[in-house]
C-alpha positions in Angstrom: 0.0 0.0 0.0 1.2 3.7 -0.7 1.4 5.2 2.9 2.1 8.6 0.9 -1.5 8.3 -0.6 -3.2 6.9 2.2 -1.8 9.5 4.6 -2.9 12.3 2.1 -6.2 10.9 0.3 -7.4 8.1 2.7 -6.8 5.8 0.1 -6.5 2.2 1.8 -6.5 -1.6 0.4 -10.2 -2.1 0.0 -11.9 -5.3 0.6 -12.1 -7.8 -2.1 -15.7 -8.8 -3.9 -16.3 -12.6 -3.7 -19.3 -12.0 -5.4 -22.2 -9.5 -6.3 -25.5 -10.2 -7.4 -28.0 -7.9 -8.5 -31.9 -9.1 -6.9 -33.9 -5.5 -7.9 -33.6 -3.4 -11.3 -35.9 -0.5 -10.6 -36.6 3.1 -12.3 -34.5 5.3 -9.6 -32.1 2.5 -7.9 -31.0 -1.1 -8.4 -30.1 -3.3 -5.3 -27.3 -5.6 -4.9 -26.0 -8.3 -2.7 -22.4 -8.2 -2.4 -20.0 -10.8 -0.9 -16.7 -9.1 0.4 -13.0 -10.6 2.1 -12.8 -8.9 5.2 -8.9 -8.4 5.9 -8.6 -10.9 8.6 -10.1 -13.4 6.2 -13.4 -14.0 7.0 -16.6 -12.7 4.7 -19.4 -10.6 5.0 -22.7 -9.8 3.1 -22.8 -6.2 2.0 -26.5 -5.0 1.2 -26.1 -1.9 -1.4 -28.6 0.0 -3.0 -26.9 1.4 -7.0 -28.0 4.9 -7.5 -27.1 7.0 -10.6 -26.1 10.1 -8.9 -28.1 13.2 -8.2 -28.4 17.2 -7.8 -29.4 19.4 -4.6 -30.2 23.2 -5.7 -30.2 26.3 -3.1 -31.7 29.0 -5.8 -31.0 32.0 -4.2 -32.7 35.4 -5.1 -32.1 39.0 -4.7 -33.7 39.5 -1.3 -31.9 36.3 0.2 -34.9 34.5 0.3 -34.7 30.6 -1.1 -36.9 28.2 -3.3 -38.1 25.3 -1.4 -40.7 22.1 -2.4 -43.4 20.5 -1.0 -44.0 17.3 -1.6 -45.3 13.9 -0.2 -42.3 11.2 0.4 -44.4 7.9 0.2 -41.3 6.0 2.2 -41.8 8.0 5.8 -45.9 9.0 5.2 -45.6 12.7 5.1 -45.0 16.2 2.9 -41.4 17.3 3.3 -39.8 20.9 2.7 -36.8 20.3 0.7 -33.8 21.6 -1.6 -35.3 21.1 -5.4 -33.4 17.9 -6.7 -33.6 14.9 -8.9 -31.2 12.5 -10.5 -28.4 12.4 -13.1 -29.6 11.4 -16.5 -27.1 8.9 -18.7 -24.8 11.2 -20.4 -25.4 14.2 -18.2 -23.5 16.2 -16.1 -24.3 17.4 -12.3 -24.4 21.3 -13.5 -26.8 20.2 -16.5 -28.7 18.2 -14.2 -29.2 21.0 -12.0 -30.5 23.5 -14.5 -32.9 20.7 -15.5 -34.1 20.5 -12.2 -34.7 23.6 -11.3 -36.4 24.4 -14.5 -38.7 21.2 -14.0 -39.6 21.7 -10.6 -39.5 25.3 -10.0 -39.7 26.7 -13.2 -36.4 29.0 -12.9 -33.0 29.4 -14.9 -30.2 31.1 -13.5 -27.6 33.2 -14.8 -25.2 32.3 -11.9 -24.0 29.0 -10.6 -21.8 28.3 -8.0 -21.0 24.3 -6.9 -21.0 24.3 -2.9 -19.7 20.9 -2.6 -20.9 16.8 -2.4 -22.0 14.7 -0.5 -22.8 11.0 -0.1 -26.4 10.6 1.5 -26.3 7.2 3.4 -22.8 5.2 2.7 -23.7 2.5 4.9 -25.6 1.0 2.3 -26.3 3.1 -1.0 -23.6 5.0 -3.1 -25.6 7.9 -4.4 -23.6 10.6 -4.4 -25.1 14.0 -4.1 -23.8 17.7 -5.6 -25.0 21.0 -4.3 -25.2 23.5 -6.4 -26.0 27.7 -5.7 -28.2 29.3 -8.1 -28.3 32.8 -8.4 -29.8 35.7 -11.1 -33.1 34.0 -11.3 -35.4 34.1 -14.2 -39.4 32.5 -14.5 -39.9 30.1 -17.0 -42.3 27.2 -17.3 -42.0 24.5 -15.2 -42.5 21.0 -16.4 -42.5 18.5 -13.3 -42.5 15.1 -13.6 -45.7 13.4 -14.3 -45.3 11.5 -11.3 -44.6 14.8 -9.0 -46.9 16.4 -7.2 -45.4 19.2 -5.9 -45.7 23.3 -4.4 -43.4 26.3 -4.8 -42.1 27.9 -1.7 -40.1 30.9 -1.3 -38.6 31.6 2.3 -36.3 34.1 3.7 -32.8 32.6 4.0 -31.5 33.8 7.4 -34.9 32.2 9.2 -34.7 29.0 7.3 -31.0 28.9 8.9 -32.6 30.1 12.4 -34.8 26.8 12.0 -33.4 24.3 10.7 -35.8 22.0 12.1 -38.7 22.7 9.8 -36.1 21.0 7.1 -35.7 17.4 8.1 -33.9 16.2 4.9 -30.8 15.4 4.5 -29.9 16.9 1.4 -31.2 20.0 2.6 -29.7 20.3 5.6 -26.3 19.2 4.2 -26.8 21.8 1.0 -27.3 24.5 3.9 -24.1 24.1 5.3 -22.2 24.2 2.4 -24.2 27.4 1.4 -23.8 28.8 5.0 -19.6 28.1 4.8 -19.5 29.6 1.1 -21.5 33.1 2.3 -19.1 33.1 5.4 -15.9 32.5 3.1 -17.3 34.6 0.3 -17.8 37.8 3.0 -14.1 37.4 4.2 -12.6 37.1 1.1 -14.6 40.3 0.0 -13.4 42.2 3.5 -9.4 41.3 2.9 -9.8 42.0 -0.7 -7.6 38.2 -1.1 -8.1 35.0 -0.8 -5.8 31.8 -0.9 -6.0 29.8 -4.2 -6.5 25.9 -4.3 -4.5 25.0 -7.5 -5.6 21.2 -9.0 -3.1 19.5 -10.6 -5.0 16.2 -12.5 -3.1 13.6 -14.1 -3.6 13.7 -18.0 -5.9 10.9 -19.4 -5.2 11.8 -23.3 -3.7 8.5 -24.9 0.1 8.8 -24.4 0.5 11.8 -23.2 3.0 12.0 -20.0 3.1 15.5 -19.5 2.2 17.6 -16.3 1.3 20.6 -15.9 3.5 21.8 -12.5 6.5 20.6 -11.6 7.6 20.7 -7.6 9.4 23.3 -8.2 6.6 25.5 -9.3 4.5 23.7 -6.8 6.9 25.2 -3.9 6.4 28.8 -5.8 2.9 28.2 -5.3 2.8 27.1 -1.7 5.2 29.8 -0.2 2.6 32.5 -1.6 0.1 31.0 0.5 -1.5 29.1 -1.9 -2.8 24.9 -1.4 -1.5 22.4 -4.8 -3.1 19.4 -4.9 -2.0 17.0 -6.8 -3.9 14.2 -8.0 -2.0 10.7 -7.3 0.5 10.1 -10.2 -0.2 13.1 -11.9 4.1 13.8 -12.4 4.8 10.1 -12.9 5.3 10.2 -16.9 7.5 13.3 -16.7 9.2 11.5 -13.3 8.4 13.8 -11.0 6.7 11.1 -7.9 4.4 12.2 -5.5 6.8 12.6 -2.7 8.8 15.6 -4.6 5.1 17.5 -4.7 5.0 16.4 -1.1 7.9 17.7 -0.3 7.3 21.0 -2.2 3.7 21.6 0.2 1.3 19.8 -2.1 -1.6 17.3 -0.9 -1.9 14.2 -2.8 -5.4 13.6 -3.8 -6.5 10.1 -4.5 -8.7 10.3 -8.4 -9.9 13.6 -10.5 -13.0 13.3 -8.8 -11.3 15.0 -5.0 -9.1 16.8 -6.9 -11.9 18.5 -8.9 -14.1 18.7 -6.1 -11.4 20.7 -4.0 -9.9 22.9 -6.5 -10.5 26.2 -7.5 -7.8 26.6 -10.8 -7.3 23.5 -12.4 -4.1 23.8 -14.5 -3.7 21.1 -17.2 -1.6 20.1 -20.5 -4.0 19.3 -23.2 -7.5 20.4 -23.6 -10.3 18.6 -21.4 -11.9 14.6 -22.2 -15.8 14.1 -22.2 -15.3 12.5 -18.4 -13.1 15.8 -17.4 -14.9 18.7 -18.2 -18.3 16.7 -16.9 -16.7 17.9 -13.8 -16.0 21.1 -14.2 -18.5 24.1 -12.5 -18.8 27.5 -13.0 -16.4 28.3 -9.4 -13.9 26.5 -11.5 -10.8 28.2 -13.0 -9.7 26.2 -16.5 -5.8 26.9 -18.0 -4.5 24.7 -20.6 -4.2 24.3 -24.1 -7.5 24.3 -25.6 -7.6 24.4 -29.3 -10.8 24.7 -29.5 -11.4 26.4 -32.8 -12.2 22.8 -34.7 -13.9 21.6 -31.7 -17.3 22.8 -31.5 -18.1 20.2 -29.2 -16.1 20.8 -26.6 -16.3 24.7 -26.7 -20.2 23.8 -26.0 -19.4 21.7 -23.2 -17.4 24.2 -21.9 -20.0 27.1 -22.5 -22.3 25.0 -20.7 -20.5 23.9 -18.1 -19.8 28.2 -16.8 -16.6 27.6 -16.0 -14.1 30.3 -16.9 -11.6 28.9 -19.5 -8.0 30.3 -20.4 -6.4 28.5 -23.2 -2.4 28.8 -23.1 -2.1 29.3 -26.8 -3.8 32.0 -26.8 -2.4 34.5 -24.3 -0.6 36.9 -26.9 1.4 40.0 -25.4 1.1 43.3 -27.2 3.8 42.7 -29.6 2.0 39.8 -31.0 4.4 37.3 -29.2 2.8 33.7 -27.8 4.8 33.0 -24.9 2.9 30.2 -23.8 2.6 28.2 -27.2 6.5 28.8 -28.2 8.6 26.6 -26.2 5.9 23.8 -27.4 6.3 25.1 -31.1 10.0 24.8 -30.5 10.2 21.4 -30.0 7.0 20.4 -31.9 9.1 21.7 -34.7 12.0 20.1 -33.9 10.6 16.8 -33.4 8.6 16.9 -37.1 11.5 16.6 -38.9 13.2 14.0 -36.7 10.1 11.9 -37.6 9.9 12.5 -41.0 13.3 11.6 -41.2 12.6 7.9 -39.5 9.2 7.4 -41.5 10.8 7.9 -44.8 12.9 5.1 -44.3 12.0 2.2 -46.0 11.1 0.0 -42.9 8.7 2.5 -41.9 6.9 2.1 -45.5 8.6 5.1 -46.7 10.6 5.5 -50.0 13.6 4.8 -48.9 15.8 7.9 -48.6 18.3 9.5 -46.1 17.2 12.7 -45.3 20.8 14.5 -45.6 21.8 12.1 -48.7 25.5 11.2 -49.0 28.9 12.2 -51.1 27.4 11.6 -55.0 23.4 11.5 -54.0 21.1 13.9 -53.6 19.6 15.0 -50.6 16.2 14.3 -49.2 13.6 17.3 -50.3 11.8 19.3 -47.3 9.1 21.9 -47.7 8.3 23.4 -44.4 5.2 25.6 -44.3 5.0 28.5 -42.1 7.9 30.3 -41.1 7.1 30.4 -37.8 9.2 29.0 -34.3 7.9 25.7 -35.6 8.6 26.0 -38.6 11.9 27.6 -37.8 13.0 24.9 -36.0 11.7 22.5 -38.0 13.9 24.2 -40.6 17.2 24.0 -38.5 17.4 20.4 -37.6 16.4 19.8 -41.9 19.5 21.8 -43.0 21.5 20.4 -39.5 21.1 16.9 -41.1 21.8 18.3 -44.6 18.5 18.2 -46.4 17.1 20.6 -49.5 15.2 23.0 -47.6 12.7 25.0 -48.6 10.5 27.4 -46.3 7.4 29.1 -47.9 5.3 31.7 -45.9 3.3 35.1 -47.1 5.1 37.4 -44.3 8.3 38.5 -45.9 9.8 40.0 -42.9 9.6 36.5 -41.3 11.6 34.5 -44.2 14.2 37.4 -43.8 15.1 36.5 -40.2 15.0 32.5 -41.3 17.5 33.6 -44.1 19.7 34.8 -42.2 19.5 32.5 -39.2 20.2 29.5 -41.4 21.7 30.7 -44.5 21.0 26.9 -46.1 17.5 27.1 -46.5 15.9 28.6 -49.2 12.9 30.7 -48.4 9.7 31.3 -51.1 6.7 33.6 -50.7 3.8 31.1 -50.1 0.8 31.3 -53.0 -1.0 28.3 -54.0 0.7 27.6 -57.6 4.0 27.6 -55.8 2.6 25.4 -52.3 1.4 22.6 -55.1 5.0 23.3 -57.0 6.7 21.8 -54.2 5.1 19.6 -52.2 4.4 17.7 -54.8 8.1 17.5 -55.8 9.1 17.2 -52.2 9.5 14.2 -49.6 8.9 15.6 -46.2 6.1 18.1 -46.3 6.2 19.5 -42.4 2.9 21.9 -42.0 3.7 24.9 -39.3 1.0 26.9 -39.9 -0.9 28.9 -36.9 -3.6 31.6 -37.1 -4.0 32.7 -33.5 -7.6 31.2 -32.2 -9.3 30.0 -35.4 -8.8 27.0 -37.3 -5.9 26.5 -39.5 -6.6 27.3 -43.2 -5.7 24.3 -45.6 -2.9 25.2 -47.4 -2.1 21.4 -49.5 -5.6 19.9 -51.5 -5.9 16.6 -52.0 -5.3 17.1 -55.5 -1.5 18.1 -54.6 -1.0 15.2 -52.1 -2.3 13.0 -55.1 0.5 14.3 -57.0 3.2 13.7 -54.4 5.0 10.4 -54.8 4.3 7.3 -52.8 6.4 7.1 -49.6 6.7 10.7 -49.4 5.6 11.6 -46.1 3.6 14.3 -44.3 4.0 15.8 -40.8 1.3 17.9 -40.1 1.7 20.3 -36.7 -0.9 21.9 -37.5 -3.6 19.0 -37.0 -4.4 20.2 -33.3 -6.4 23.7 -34.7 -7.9 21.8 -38.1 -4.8 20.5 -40.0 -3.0 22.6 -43.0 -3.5 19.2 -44.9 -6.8 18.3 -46.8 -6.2 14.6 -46.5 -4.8 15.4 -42.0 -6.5 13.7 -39.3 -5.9 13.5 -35.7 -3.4 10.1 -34.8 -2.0 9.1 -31.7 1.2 8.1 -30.5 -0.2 4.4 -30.4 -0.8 4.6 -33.8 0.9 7.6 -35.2 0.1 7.2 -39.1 -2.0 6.4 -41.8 -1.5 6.3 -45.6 -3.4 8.1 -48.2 -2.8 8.2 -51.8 0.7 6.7 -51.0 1.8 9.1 -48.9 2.5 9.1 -45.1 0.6 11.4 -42.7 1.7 12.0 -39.2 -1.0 13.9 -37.2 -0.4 13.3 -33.7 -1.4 16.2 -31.6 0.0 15.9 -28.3 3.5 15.4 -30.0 5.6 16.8 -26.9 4.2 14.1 -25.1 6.8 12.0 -25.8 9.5 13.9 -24.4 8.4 14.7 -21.4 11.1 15.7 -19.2 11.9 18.4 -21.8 8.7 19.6 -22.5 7.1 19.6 -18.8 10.1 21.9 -17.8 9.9 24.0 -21.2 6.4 24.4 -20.4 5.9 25.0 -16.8 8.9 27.5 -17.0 6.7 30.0 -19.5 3.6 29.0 -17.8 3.9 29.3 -14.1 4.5 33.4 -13.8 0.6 33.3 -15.4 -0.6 30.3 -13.2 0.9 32.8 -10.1 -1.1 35.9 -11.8 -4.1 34.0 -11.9 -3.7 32.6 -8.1 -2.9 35.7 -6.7 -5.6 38.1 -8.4 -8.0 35.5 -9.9 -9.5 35.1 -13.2 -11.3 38.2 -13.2 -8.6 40.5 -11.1 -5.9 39.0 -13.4 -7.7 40.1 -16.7 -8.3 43.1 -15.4 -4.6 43.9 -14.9 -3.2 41.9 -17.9 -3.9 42.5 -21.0 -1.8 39.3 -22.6 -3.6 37.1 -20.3 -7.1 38.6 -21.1 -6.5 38.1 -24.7 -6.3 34.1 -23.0 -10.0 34.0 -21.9 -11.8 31.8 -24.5 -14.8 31.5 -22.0 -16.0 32.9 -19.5 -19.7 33.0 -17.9 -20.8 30.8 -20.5 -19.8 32.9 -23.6 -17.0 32.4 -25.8 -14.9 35.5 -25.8 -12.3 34.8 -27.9 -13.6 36.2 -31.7 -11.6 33.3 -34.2 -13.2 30.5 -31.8 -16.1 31.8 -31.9 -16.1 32.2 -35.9 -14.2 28.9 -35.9 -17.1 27.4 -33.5 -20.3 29.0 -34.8 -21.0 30.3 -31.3 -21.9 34.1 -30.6 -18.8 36.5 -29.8 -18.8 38.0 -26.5 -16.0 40.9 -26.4 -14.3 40.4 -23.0 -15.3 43.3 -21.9 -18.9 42.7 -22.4 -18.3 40.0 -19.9 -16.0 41.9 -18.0 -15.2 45.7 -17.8 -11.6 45.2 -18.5 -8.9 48.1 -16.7 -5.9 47.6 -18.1 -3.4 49.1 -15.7 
């Protein structure tokens, strides 16, 4: 057993199930009869009752009064006062589940919403696990209870339902009114001392092969001497080999699974851009900084929209001289790594045609057209003419290919227009795409027509896949399987493609990163905007509207201007 996690997460060996048999499938719950191994050895029946998961909502209005329901609970003979709630329908979300509810029972939406915490209602012998949620900025609409619910709207002064607490004898009332309670109390003291101590969440990355993480211990002890509480969930540094005790060690607490860590934290700080099963979790308290690319994912940007949680994508933050401090050092050795690749997948074993990149004394070199003079591209440029290939570099911004020129005298640099893009790639046999327009999808730059024309075992390294691909024929791959072939040709597409050196791109990262993680701890989302204007140009959402203009093109979602959101005083 870990003693490190247990100490930290209460994670313990658990008992062993013998057996478990299922004796009642009904609407709401099923019931189960499980046989565990005790530790000493013996067995024991465990009587469990399955429950889906459900919602508890304190809808708060603008005279402090809350919305209560009356209803008959068959089980104990008798009308109840309660919290509006109801389950977690398949495929939904506790924050979606909540506006449902309150809509169906109530017959209110909120502008506002603010998760207070979770809870489980009897552990002894059911697992439902209850979230409580604040709704605030109330609006009428039609309700639409159950057909089965026969229920009455009440509206009650806060501070006398908390003066009585006894006229509420439900659970998941009472428990949602602590949580409310504590969040007022913390919420007034915050707003006195104009401050407040950040909890920064650190999850492990689920994306297939990708061993990044997003704080090392070193920025972890930056963190905690500020004042501020890292958790980080159980592994999360493993891949880059950074254990658990070195967070330990730096102040962190070592949460068990991405459920406590997202339940705890107020800025989750990540690598790559959120799975279905992550950004389920996230609530409008929470704080989101990563990479986001979310210009060809309208999916995701809606998930995100709906979930309210305020969204900074790293990639994005831009300072006023159009630099992208955040998205270089990965472009650095994205670019670097793309020719290394190509290099391996034109060999013959790897199905390619057979040709050393830098050639030898009597044969010619390997072709490379690089597109996008760029720090990717760049750099995918020096380690081409460092192993002696024909390089060629096309972009449209002349001022760019001038610098390149004269940083690597070798390559030879061509104003990008179509006739000349289908010119030579079509000729070439490593076609590396580096192109990047800030926010919005990538444009495609190579039809399929011109890969049609390249020759077979040429190969294709697209950077550019994680915003759309430059590539007509480019789709997303994954380390596991990092190619495909399409008319002949070889396309690499993987996404995450710093993921697989880790130790140099965790460090590269974390060191641009963690003066903005620090902003964003110390002042907030809101108070950080406000103060930075490289960081503001960051927020992609924020109150449930995209704010960023080329994702919101890219996404076919509205465009909120920041400061429609936020009155923004740049100091």
């Amino acid at each position: 057993m870990n003693d490190l996690v247990a100490g930290q997460g209460e994670v313990e060996d658990l008992p062993e199930v013998v057996s478990s048999r299922t004796i009642y499938r009904g609407r709401v719950v099923n019931m189960r009869v499980d046989e565990i191994a005790l530790p000493d050895g013996a067995t024991a029946v465990r009587e469990v009752v399955d429950h889906p998961g459900a919602v508890v909502i304190a809808a708060l209005d603008a005279d402090a009064s809350v919305y209560l329901v009356r209803q008959y609970r068959h089980p104990i003979g008798r009308h109840l006062l309660e919290f509006p709630a109801g389950g977690i329908e398949p495929g939904e979300g506790p924050l979606a589940a909540a506006k449902r509810e309150l809509r169906e029972e109530v017959g209110l939406q909120a502008r506002e919403w603010t998760e207070l915490g979770s809870f489980y209602s009897s552990p002894g012998f059911a697992n439902e696990h209850l979230h409580a949620f604040l709704a605030q900025g109330l609006e009428a609409v039609e309700s639409r209870p159950d057909d089965d619910e026969y229920l009455s709207v009440v509206r009650y002064p806060l501070a006398e339902l908390l003066a009585d607490l006894e006229m509420v004898p439900d659970a998941k009332t009472l428990a949602t009114l602590c949580h409310l309670r504590e969040t007022m109390s913390s919420h007034r003291e915050q707003t006195a001392s104009g401050a407040a101590e950040m909890r920064v969440g650190v999850p492990t990355e689920i994306r297939e092969e990708e061993y990044r993480v997003a704080l090392t211990p070193a920025g972890t002890k930056e963190l905690t001497s500020r004042g501020h509480e890292v958790l980080v969930q159980h592994g999360a540094g493993e891949g880059s080999f950074f254990p658990d005790e070195a967070y330990v060690a730096a102040g962190a607490r070592i949460v068990p699974d991405a459920e406590a860590l997202f339940a705890q934290a107020d800025l989750i700080v990540k690598v790559k851009e959120p799975l279905r099963e992550e950004y389920l979790r996230l609530t409008p308290r929470h704080v989101l900084f990563t990479y986001l690319h979310l210009a060809p994912d309208p999916e995701l940007t809606k998930a995100l929209v709906d979930g309210g949680a305020t969204c900074l994508a790293y990639e994005t933050v831009e300072t006023v001289e159009g630099r992208k401090p955040l998205l270089a050092p990965m472009s650095e050795i994205a670019g670097r790594l793309a020719t290394q690749v190509g290099a391996y997948f034109l060999e013959r074993m790897s199905g390619g045609k057979g040709k050393l990149l830098g050639g030898v004394t009597g044969v010619k070199a390997a072709s490379v057209v690089i597109l996008g003079a760029g720090i990717a591209g760049t750099n995918a440029a020096a380690i081409a003419v460092g192993m002696g290939a024909c390089t060629n570099v096309l972009d449209i911004d002349m001022d760019a290919l001038g610098v390149l020129r004269k940083q690597l005298p070798g390559v030879q640099t061509l104003h990008s227009d179509q006739l000349t893009i289908e010119e030579q790639v079509a000729k070439a046999d490593l076609v590396i795409g580096a192109i990047l327009v800030s926010g919005a999808r990538t444009p495609v730059l190579v039809t399929e027509d011109t890969v049609r024309a390249m020759q077979p075992g040429s190969v294709i390294v697209d950077l550019s896949v994680d915003q759309g691909g430059c590539v007509a024929t480019s789709r997303t791959t994954s380390h596991r399987e990092p190619t495909f072939v399409k008319h002949g040709v070889i396309h690499y597409c993987v996404d995450n493609m710093a993921g697989v050196v880790p130790i140099t791109s965790t460090l590269a990262l974390t060191n641009v990163t963690l003066p903005y993680i620090l902003e964003v701890a110390e002042k907030g989302a809101v108070g950080a905007a406000r103060s930075d204007p490289s960081l503001a140009r960051g927020v992609n959402v924020m109150e449930g509207k995209v704010t960023h203009r080329e994702v919101a093109e890219a996404t076919g979602n509205p465009y909120f201007p920041l400061e429609y959101v936020l009155p923004i005083e740049y100091t």
